[in-house]
MARKOLDREN-458792 format. One record per residue (C-alpha): z, x, y; residue in three letters. Coordinates in steps of 0.5 Angstrom, whole numbers. Layout:
up, east, north, type
Z, X, Y, Ala
...
END
This chain:
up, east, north, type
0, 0, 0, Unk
0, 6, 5, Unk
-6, 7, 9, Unk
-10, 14, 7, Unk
-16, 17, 9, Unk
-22, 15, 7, Unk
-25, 22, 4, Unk
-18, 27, 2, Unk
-20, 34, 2, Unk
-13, 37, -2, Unk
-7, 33, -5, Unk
0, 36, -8, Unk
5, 32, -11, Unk
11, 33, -15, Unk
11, 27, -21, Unk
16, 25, -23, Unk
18, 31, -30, Unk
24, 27, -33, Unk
19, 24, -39, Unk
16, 30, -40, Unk
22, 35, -40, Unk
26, 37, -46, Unk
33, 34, -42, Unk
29, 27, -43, Unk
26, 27, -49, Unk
19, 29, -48, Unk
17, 22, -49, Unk
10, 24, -44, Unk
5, 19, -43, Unk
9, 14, -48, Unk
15, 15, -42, Unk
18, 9, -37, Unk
14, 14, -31, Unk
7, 14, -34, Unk
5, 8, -29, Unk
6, 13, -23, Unk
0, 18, -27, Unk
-3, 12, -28, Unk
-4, 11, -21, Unk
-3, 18, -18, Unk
-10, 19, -23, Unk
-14, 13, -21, Unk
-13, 13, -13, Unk
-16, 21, -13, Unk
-21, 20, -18, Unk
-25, 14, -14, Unk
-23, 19, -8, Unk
-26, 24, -11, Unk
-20, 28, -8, Unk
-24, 36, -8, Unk
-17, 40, -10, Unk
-10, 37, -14, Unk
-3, 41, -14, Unk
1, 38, -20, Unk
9, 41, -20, Unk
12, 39, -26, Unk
17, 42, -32, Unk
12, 47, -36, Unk
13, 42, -41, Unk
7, 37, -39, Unk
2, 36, -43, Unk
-5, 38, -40, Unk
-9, 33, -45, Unk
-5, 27, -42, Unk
-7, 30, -35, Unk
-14, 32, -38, Unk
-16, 25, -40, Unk
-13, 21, -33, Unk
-18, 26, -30, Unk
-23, 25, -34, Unk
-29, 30, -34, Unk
-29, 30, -27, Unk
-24, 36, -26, Unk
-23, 43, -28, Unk
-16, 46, -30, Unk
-12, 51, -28, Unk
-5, 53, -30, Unk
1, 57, -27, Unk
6, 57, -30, Unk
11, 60, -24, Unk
20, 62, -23, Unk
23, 62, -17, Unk
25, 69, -20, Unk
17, 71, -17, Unk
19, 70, -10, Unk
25, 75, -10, Unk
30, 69, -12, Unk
33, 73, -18, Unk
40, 69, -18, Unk
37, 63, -19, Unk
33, 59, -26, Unk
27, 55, -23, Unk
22, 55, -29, Unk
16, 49, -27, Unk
8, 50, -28, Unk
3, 48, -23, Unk
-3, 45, -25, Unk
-8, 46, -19, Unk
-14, 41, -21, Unk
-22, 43, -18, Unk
-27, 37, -17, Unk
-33, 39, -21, Unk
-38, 37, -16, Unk
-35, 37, -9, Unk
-30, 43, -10, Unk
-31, 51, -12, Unk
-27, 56, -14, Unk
-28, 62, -10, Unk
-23, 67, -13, Unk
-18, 68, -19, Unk
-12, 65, -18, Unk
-8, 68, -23, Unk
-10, 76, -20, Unk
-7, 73, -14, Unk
-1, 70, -16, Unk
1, 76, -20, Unk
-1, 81, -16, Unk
4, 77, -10, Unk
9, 76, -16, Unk
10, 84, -17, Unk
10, 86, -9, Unk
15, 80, -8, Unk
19, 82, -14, Unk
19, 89, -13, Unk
21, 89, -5, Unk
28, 83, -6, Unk
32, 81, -11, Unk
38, 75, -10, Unk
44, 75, -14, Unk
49, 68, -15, Unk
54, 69, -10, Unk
49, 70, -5, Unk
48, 62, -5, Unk
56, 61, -3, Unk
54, 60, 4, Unk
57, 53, 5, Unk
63, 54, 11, Unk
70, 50, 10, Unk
67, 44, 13, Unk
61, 44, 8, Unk
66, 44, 2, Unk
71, 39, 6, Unk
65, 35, 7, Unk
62, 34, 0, Unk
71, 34, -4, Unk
71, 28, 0, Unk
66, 24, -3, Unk
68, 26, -9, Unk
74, 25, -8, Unk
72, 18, -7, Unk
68, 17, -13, Unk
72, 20, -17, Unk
78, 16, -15, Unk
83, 22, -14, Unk
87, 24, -7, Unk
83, 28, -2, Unk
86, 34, 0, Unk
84, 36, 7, Unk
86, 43, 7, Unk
85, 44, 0, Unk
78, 49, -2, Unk
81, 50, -8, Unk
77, 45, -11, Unk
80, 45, -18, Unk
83, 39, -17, Unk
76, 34, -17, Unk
75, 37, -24, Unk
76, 31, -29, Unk
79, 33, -36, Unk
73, 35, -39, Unk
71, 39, -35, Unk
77, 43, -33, Unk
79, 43, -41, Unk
71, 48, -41, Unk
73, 51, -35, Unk
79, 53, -38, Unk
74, 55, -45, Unk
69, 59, -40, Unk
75, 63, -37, Unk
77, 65, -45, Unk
71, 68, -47, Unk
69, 70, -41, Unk
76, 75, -42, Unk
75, 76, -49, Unk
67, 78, -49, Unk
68, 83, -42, Unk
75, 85, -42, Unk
76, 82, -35, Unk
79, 77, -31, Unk
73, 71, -30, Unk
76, 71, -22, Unk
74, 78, -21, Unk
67, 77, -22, Unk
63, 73, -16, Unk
57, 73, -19, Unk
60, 69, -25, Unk
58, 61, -26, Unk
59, 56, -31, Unk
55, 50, -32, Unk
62, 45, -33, Unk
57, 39, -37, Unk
55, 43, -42, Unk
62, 44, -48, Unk
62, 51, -49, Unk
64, 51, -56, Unk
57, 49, -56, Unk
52, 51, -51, Unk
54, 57, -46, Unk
52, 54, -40, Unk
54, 61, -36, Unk
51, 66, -31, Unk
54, 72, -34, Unk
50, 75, -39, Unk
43, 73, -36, Unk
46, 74, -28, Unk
42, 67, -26, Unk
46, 61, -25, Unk
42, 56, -30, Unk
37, 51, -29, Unk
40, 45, -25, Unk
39, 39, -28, Unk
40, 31, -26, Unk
48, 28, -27, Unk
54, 29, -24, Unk
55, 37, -28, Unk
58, 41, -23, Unk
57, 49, -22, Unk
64, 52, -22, Unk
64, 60, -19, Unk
72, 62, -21, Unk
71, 67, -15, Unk
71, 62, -11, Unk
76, 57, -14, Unk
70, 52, -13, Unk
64, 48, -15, Unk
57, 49, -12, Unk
56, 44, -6, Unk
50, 42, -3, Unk
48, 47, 2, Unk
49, 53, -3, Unk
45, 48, -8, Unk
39, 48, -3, Unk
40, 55, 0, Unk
38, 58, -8, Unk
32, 53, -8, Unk
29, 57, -2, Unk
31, 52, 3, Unk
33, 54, 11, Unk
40, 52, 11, Unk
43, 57, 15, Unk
41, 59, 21, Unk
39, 66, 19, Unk
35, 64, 14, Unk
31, 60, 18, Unk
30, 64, 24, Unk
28, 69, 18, Unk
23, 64, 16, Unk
21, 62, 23, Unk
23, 55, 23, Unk
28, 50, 24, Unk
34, 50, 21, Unk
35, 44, 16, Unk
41, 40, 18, Unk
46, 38, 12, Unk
51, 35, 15, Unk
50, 29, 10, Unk
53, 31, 3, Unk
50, 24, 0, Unk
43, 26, 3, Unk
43, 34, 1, Unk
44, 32, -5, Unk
38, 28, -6, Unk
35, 33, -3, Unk
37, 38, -8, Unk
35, 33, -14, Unk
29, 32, -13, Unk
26, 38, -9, Unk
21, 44, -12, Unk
24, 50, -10, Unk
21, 51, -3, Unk
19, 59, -3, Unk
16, 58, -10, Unk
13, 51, -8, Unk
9, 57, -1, Unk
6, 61, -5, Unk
2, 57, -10, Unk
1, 53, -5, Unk
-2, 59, -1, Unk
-6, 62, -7, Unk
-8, 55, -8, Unk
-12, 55, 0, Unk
-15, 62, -2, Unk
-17, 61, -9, Unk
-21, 54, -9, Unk
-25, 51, -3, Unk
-30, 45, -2, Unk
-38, 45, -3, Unk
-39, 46, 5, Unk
-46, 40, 5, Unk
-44, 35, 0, Unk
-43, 29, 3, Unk
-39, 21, 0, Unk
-45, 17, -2, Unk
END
């Protein structure tokens, strides 16, 4: 029902990734969002759209894109982590799925030759660790305990940024696990680590949802799971969250990248941000290897 341009040149869109990733079954088209595909698909074939970006979980079927295109596109595949882009401290593996318009697009260059050649330099030059993403200030962490302290149905405690205290049995009972291990595996006091995470919806007896052996903090994912940091006797906030998916929430990060800086004073609105968001530096890349690589035939015209 929104109003477009009679002739689109390039489209990105993250679809919806919840059918395809391993977290929801991998249920794909036969998933309750195949009717976004369905739709999506449609609307660029009949516009002829020259160029697509499709982010998503690596998991994504190229097949089920190939058959809503139909033979009017060509597939090419990135398979990308924000670990490319410098951000070491942080898990963010997705692929993207640049599709070319056979008669109204072309391909100028290699796109992947690019993409590495760029991953290397960037690598090669920055390198974040976990506790560079703490830079949420007391009145951030204040700010989001409120909220769930609410949700959880606990006293808020506003002079507190020990937030210990939010945890829900459960929780606190892996944490407590966490911390176990943690000493038993490396001889230390987890609390002397700033570097060290744990993702507290996960049951360590199970899984080690942790950052101590591969250095990142873990794949986010939907729900209510918190990423509790012992160094700082607190959970990740949201500013932290969106500051490890490249987002310019602090002002030097912002002045940095030369833009404005992205307020976060809202806790419930970060943190749909933070869900729903492509990490932005990984998101800048492909995009801009994507601008160089693919162009438009310069004489073809609609009928």
């Amino acid at each position: 029902m929104c109003d477009a341009p009679s002739v689109i040149d390039y489209d990105a869109s993250g679809l919806p990734c919840q059918d395809n990733s391993q977290a929801g079954n991998q249920q794909k088209e036969q998933g309750r969002t195949n009717v976004v595909y369905i739709t999506w698909a449609r609307f660029h074939v009949l516009q002829m759209t020259v160029l697509l970006c499709v982010e998503n979980t690596p998991e994504i079927s190229l097949a089920m894109l190939q058959g809503l295109l139909g033979v009017r596109y060509f597939l090419y595949q990135l398979f990308v982590d924000c670990s490319d882009v410098g951000h070491h401290g942080a898990t963010r593996a997705r692929t993207y799925v640049f599709c070319l318009h056979k008669v109204r697009g072309r391909y100028l260059t290699d796109i992947f030759e690019l993409y590495y050649a760029l991953k290397d330099r960037v690598s090669e030059t920055v390198a974040t660790r976990p506790s560079d993403y703490m830079i949420a200030s007391r009145e951030d962490i204040l700010m989001e305990a409120s909220e769930i302290a609410k949700v959880r149905k606990k006293d808020f405690r506003p002079l507190d940024v020990n937030l210990a205290y939010l945890l829900t049995d459960r929780e606190e009972g892996c944490r407590q696990q966490y911390d176990s291990e943690y000493y038993r595996r490396f001889g230390k006091r987890p609390a002397t680590n700033p570097d060290l995470c744990y993702y507290l919806r996960d049951e360590p007896s199970w899984s080690l949802t942790w950052s101590a052996t591969s250095k990142r903090i873990p794949t986010y994912r939907t729900g209510s799971g918190k990423m509790w940091f012992p160094f700082y006797n607190r959970f990740m906030v949201s500013r932290d969250i969106l500051a490890s998916m490249g987002f310019p929430v602090s002002q030097s990060v912002a002045l940095a990248m030369g833009v404005p800086q992205v307020p976060m004073r809202d806790p419930k609105r970060a943190g749909d941000l933070a869900g729903n968001a492509m990490h932005l530096t990984s998101c800048f890349m492909v995009q801009i290897c994507g601008l160089v690589c693919f162009g438009k035939r310069p004489h073809y015209q609609l009928e």
